[in-house]
VMD Tcl script that builds the backbone (N, CA, C; Angstrom):
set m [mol new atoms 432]
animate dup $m
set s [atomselect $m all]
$s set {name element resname resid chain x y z} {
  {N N UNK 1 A -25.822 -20.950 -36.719}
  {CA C UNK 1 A -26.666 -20.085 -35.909}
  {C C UNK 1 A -28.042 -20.742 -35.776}
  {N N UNK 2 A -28.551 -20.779 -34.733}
  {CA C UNK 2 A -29.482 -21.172 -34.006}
  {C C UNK 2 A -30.760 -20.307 -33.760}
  {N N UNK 3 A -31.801 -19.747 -34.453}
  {CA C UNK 3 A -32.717 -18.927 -34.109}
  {C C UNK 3 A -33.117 -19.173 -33.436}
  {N N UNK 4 A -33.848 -20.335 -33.736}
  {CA C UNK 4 A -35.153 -20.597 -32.308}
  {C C UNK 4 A -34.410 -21.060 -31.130}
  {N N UNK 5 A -33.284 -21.372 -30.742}
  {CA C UNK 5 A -32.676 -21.494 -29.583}
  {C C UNK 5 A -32.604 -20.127 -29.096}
  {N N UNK 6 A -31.761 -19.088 -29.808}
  {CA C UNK 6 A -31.684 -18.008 -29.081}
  {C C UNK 6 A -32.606 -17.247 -28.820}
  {N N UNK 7 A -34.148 -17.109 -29.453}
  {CA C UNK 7 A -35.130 -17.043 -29.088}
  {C C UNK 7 A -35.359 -17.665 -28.086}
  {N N UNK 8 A -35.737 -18.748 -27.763}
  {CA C UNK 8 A -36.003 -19.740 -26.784}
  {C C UNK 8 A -34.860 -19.089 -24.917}
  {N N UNK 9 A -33.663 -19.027 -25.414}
  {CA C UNK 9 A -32.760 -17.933 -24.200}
  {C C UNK 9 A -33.755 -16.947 -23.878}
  {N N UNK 10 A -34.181 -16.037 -25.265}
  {CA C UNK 10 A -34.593 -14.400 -24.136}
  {C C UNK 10 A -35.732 -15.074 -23.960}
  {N N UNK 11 A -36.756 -15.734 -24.421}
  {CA C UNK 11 A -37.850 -15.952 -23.607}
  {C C UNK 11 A -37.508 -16.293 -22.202}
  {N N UNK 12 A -36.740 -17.295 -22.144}
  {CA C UNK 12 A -36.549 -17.508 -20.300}
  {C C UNK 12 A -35.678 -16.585 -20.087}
  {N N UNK 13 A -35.122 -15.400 -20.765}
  {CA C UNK 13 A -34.434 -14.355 -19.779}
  {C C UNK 13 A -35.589 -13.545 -19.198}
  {N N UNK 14 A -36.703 -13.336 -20.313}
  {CA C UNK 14 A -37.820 -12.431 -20.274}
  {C C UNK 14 A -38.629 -12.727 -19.252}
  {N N UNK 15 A -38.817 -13.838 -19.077}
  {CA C UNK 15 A -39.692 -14.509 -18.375}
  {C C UNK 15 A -38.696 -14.594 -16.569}
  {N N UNK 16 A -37.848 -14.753 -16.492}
  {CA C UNK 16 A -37.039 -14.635 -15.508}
  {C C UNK 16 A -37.030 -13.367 -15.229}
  {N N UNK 17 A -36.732 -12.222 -15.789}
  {CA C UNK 17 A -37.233 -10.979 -15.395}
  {C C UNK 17 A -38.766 -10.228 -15.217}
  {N N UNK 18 A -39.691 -11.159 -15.720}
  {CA C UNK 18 A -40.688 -10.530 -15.360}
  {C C UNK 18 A -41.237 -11.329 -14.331}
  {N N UNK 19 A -40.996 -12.386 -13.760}
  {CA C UNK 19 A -41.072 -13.131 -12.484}
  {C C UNK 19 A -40.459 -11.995 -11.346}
  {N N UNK 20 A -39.468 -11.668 -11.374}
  {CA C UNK 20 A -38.468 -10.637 -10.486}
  {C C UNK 20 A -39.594 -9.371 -10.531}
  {N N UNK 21 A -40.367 -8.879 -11.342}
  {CA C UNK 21 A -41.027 -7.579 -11.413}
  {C C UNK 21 A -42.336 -7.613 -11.273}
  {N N UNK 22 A -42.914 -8.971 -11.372}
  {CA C UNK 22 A -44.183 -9.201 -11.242}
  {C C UNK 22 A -45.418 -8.826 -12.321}
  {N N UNK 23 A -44.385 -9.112 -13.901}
  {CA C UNK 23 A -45.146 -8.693 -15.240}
  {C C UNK 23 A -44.786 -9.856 -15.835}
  {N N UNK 24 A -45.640 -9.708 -16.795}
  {CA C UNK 24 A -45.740 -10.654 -18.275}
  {C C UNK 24 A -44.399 -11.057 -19.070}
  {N N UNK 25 A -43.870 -11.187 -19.992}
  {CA C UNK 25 A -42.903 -10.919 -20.417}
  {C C UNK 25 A -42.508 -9.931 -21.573}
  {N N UNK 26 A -44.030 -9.586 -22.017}
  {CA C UNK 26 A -44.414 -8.712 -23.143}
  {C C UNK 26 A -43.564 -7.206 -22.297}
  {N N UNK 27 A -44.515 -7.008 -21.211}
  {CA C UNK 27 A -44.394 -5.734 -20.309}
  {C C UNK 27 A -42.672 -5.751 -19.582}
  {N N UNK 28 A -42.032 -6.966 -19.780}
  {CA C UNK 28 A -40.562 -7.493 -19.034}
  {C C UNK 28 A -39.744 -6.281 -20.005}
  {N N UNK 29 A -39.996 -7.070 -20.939}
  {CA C UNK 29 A -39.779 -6.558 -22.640}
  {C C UNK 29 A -39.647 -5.317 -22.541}
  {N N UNK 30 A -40.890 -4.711 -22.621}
  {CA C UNK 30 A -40.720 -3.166 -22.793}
  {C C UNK 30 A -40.014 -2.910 -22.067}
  {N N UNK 31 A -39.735 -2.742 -20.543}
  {CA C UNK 31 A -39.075 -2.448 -19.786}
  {C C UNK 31 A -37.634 -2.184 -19.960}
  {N N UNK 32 A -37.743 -3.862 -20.145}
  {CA C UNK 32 A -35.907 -3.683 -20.048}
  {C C UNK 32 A -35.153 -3.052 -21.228}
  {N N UNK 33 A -36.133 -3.015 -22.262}
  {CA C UNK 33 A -35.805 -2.275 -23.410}
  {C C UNK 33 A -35.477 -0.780 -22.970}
  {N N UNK 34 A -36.052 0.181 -22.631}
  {CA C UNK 34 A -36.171 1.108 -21.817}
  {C C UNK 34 A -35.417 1.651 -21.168}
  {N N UNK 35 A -34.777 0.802 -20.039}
  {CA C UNK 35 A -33.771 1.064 -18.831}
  {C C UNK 35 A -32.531 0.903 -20.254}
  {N N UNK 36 A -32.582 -0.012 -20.980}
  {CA C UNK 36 A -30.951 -0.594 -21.597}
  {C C UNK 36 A -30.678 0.840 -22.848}
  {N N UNK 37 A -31.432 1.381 -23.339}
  {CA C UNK 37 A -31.793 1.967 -23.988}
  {C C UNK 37 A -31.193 3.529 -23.406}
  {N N UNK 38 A -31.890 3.974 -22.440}
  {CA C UNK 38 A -31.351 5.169 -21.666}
  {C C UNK 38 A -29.673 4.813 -21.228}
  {N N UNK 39 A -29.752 3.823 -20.662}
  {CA C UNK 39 A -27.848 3.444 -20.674}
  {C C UNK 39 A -27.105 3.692 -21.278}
  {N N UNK 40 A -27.769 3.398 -22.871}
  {CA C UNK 40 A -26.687 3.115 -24.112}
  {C C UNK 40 A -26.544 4.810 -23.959}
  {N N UNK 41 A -27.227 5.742 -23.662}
  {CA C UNK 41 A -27.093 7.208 -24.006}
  {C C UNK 41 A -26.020 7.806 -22.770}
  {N N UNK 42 A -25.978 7.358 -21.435}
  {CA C UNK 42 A -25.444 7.438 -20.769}
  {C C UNK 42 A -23.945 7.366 -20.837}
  {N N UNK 43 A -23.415 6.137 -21.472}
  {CA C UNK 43 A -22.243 5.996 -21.394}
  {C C UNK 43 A -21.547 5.493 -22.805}
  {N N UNK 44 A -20.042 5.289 -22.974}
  {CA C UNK 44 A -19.513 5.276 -24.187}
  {C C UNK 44 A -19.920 4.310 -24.962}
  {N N UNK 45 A -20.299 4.062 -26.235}
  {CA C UNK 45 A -20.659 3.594 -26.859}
  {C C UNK 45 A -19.645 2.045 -27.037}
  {N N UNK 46 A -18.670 2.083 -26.383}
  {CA C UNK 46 A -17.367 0.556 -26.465}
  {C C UNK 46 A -18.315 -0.163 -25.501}
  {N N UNK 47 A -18.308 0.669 -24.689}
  {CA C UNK 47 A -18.699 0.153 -22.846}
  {C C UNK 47 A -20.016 -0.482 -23.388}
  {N N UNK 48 A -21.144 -0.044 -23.744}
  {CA C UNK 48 A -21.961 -0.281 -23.973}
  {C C UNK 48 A -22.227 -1.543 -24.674}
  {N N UNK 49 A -21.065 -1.817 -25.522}
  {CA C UNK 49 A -21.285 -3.207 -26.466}
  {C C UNK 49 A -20.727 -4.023 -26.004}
  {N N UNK 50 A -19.882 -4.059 -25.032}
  {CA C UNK 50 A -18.921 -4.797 -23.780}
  {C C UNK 50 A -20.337 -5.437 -22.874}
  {N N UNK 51 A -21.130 -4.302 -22.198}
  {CA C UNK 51 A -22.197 -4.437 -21.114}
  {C C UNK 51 A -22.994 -5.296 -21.935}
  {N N UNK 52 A -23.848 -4.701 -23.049}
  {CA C UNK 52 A -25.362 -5.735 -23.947}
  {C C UNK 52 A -24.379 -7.171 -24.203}
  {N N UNK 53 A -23.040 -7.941 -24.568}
  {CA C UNK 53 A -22.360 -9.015 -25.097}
  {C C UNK 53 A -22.834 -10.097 -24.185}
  {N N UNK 54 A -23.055 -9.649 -22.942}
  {CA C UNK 54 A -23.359 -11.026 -21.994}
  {C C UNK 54 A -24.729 -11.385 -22.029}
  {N N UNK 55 A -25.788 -10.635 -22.785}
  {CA C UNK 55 A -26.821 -10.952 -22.956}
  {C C UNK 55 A -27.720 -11.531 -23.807}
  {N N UNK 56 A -28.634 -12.280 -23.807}
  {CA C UNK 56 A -29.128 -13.000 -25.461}
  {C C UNK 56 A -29.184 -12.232 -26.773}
  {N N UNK 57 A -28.976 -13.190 -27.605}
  {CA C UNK 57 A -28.985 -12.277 -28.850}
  {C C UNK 57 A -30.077 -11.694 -29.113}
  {N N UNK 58 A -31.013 -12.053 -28.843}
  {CA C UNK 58 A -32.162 -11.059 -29.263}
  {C C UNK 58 A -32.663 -10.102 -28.177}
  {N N UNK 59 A -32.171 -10.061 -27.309}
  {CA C UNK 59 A -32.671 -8.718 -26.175}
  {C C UNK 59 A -30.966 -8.150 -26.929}
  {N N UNK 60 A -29.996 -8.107 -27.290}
  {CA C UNK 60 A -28.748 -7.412 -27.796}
  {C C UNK 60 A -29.688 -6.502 -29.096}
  {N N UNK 61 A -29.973 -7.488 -29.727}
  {CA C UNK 61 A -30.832 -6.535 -31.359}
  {C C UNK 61 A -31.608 -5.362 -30.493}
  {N N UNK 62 A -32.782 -5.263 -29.492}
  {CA C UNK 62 A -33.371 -4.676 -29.557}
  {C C UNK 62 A -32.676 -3.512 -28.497}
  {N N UNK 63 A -31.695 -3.986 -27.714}
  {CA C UNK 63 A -30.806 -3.236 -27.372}
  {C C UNK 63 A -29.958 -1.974 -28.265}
  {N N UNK 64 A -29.779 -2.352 -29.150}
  {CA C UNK 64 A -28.994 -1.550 -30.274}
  {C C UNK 64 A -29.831 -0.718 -31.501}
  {N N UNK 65 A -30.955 -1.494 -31.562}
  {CA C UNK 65 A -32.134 -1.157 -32.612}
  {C C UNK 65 A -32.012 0.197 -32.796}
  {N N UNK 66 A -32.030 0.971 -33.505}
  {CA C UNK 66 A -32.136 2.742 -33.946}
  {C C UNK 66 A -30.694 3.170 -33.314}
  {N N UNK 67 A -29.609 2.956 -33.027}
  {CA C UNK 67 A -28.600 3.226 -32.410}
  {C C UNK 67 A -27.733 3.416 -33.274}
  {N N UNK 68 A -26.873 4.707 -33.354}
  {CA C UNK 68 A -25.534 4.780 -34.460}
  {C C UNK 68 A -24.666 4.982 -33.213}
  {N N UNK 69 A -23.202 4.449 -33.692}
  {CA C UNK 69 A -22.136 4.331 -32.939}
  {C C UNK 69 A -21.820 5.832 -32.288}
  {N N UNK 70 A -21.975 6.416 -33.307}
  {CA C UNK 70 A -21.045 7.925 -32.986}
  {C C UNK 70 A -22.037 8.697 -31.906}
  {N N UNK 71 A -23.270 8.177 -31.270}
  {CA C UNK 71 A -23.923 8.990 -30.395}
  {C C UNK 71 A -22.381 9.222 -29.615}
  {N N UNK 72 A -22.574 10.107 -28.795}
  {CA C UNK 72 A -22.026 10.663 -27.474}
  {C C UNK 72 A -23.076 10.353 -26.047}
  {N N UNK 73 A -22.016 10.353 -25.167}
  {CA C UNK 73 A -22.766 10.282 -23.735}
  {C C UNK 73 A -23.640 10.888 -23.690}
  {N N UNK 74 A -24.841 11.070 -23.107}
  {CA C UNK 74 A -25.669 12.478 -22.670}
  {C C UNK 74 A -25.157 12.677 -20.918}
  {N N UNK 75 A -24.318 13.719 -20.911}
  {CA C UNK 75 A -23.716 14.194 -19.506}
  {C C UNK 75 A -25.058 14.784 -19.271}
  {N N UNK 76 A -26.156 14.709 -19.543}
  {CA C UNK 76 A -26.894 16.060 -18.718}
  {C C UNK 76 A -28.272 15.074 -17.791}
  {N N UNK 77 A -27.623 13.165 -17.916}
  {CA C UNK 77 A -28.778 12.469 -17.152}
  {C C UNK 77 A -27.659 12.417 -15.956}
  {N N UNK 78 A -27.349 12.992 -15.006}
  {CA C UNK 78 A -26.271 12.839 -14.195}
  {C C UNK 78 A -27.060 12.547 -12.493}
  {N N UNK 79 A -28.609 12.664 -12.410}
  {CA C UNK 79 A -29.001 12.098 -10.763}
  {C C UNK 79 A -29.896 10.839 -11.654}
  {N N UNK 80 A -29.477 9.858 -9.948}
  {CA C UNK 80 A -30.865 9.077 -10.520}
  {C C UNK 80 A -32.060 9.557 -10.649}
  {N N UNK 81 A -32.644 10.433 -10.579}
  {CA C UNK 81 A -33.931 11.113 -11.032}
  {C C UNK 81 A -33.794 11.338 -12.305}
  {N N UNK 82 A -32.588 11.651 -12.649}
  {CA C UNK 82 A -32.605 12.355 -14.310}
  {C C UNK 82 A -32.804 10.399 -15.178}
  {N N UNK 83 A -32.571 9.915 -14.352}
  {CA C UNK 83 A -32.169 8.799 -15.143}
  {C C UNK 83 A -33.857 7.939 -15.142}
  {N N UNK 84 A -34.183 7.941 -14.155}
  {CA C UNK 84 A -35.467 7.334 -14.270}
  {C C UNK 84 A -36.220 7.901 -15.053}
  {N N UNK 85 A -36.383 9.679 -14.901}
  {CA C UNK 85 A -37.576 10.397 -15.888}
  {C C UNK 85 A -36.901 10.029 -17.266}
  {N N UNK 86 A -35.732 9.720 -17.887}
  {CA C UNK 86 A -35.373 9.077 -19.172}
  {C C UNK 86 A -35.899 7.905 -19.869}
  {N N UNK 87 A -35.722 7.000 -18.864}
  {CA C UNK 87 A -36.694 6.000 -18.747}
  {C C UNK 87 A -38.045 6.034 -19.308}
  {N N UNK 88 A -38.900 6.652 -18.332}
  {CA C UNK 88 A -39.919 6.680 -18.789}
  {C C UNK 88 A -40.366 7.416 -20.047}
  {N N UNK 89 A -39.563 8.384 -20.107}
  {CA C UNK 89 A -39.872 9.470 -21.829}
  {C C UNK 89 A -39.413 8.294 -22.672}
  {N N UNK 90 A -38.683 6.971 -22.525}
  {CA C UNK 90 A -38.221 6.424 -23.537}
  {C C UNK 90 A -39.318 5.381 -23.513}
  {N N UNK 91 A -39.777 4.823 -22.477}
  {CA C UNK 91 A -41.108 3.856 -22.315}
  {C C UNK 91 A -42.561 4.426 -22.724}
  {N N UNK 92 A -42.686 6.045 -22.803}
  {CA C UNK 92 A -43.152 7.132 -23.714}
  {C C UNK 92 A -44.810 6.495 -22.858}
  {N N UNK 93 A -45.842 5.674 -24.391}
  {CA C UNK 93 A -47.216 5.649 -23.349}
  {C C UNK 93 A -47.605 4.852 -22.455}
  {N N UNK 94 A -46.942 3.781 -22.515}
  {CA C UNK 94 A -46.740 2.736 -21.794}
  {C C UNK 94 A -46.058 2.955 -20.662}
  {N N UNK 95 A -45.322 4.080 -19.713}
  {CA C UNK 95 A -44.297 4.357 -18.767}
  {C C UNK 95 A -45.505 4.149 -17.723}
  {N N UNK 96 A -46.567 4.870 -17.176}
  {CA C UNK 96 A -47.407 4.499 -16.181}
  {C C UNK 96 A -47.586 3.177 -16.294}
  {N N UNK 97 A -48.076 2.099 -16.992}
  {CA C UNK 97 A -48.904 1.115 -16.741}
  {C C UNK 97 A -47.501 0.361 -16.328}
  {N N UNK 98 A -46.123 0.635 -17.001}
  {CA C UNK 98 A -45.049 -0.269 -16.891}
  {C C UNK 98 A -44.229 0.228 -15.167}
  {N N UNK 99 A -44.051 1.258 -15.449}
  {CA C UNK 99 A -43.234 1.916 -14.210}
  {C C UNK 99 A -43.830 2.406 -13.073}
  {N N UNK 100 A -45.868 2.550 -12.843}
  {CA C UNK 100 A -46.052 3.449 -11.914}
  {C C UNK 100 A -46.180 4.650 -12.400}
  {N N UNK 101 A -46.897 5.065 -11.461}
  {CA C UNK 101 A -47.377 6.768 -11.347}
  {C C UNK 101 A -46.128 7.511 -10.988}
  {N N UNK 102 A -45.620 7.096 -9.718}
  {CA C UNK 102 A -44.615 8.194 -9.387}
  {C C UNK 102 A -43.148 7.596 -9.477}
  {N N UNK 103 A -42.324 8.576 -8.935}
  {CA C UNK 103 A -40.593 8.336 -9.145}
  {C C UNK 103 A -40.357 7.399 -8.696}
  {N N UNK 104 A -40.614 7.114 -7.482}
  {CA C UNK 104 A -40.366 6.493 -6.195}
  {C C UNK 104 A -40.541 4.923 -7.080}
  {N N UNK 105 A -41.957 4.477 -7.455}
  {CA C UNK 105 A -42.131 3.121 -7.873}
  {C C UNK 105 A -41.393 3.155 -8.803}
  {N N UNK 106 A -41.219 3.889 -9.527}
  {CA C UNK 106 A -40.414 3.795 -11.092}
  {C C UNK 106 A -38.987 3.230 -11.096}
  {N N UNK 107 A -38.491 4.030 -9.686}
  {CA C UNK 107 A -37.242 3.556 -9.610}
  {C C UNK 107 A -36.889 2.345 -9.149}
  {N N UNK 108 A -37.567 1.941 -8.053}
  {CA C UNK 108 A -37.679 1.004 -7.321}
  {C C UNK 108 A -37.656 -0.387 -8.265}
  {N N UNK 109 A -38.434 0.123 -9.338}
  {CA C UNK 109 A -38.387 -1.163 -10.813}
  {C C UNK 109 A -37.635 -1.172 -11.729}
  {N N UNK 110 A -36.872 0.270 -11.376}
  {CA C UNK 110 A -35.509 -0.335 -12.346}
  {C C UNK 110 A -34.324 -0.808 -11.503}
  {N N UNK 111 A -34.210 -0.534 -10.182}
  {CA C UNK 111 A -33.343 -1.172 -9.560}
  {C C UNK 111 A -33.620 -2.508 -9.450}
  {N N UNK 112 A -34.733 -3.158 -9.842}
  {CA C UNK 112 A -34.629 -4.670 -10.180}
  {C C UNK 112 A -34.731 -4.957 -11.464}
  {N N UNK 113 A -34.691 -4.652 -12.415}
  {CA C UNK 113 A -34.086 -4.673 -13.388}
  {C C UNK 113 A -32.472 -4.502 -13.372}
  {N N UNK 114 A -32.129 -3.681 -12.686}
  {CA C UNK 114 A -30.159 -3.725 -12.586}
  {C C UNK 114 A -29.962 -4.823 -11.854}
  {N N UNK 115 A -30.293 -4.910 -10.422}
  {CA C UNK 115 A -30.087 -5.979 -9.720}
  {C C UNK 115 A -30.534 -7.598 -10.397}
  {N N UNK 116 A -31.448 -7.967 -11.554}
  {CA C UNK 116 A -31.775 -8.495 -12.478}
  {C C UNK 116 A -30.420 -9.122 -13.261}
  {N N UNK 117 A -30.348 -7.841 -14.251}
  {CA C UNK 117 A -28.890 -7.884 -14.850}
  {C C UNK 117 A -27.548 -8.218 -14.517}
  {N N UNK 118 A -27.720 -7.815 -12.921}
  {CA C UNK 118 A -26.402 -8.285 -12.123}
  {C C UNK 118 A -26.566 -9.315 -11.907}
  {N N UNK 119 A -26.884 -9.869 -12.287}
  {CA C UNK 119 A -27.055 -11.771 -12.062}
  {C C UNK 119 A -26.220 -12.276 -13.520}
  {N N UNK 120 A -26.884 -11.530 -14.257}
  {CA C UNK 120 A -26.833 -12.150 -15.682}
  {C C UNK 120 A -25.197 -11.442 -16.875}
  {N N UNK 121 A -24.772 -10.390 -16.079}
  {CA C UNK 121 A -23.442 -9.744 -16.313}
  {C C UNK 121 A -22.546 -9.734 -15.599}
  {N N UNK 122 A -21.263 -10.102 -15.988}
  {CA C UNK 122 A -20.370 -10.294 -14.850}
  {C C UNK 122 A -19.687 -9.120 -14.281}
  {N N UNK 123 A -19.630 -9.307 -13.036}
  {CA C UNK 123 A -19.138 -7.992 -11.883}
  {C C UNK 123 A -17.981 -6.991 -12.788}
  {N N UNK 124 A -17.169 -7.557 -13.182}
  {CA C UNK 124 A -15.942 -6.841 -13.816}
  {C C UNK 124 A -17.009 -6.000 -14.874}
  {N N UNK 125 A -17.512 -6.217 -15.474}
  {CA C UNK 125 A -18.631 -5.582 -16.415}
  {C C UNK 125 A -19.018 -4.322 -15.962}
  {N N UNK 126 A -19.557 -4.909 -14.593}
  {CA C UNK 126 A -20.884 -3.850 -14.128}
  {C C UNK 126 A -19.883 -2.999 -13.998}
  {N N UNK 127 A -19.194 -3.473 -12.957}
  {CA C UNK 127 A -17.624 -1.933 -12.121}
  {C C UNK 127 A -17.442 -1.407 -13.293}
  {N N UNK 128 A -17.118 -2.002 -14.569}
  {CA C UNK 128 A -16.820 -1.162 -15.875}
  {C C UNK 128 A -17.934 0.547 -15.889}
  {N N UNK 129 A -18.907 -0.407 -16.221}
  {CA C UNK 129 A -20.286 0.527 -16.106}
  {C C UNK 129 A -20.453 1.475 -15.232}
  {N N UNK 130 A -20.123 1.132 -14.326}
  {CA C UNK 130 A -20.731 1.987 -13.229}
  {C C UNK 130 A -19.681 2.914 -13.073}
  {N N UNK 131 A -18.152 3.005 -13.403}
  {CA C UNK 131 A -17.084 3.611 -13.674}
  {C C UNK 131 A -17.355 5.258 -14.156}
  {N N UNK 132 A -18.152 4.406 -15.310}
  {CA C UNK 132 A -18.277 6.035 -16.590}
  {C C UNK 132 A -19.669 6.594 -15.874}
  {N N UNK 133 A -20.263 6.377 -14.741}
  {CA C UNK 133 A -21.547 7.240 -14.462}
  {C C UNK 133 A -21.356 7.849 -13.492}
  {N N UNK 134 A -22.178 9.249 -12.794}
  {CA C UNK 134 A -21.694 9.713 -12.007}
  {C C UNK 134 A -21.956 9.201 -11.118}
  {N N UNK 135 A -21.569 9.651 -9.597}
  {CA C UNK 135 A -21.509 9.083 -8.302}
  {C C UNK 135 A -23.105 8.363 -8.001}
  {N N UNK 136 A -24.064 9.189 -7.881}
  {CA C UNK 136 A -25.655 9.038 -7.531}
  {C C UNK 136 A -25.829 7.440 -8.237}
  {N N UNK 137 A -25.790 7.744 -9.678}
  {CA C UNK 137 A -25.997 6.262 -10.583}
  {C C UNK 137 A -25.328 5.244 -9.780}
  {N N UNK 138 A -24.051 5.570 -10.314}
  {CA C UNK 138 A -23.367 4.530 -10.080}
  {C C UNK 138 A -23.535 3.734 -8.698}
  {N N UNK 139 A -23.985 4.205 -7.294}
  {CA C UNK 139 A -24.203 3.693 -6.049}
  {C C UNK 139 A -25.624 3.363 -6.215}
  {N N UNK 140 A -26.658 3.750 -7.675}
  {CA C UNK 140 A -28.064 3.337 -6.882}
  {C C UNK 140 A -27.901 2.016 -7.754}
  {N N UNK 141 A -27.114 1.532 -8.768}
  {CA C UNK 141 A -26.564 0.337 -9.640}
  {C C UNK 141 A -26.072 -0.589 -8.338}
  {N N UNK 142 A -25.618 -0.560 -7.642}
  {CA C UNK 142 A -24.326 -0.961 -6.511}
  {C C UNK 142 A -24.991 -1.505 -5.554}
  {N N UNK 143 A -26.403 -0.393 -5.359}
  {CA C UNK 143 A -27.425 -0.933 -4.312}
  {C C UNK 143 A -28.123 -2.037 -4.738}
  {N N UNK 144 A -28.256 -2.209 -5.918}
  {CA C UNK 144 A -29.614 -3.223 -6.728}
  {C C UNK 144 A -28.970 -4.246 -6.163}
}
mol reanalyze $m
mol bondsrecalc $m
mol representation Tube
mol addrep $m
């Protein structure tokens, strides 16, 4: 095992995503922590370790960080609205300076963050993903 290599990966993943968003990689960071984070609550916990596997090992750690297996879905983030205001309660004081004032920008930056990810996860993956969410999600994922 290789630390500073796989370090060395999420920095240029980080940095590749915050080029796409027009942030730092500190602020990339929080972000994508954030969006991956509300996901893991979204959908089954298999799916979930299937989706974070294609990604560096150290955006995977912070992916999983405070996470026990046996959560359950939360059925009750079911519009993309429910899903963005998740987001941001999970990006907590940092959600304005990272996401914008309103819905509209908020979302708009996590659909490049998905569209991001869809570069970096393979299609059979995403269709996995986007499978277990409801209709709204799953097409604003589809759009990115």
């Amino acid at each position: 095992m290789n630390f500073e290599k796989d370090v060395q990966k999420a920095r240029i993943f980080l940095k590749e995503l915050g080029e796409q968003l027009g942030v730092d990689e500190r602020k990339a960071d929080r972000m994508l922590r954030a969006v991956l984070r509300v996901l893991r609550r979204r959908i089954s916990p298999q799916e979930y370790l299937d989706f974070i596997a294609q990604l560096p090992i150290c955006i995977k750690a912070e992916a999983i960080n405070g996470w026990t297996l046996n959560e359950f879905p939360d059925k009750s983030i079911k519009k993309v609205e429910d899903f963005v205001k998740a987001v941001m309660e999970e990006d907590r004081q940092a959600a304005q300076k990272d996401f914008g004032e309103d819905l509209e920008e908020a979302k708009e930056k996590i659909r490049k963050i998905f569209a991001f990810l869809k570069k970096h996860i393979s299609e059979g993956e995403i269709k996995d993903v986007e499978a277990e969410l409801p209709e709204a999600i799953k097409e604003f994922i589809e759009e990115a």
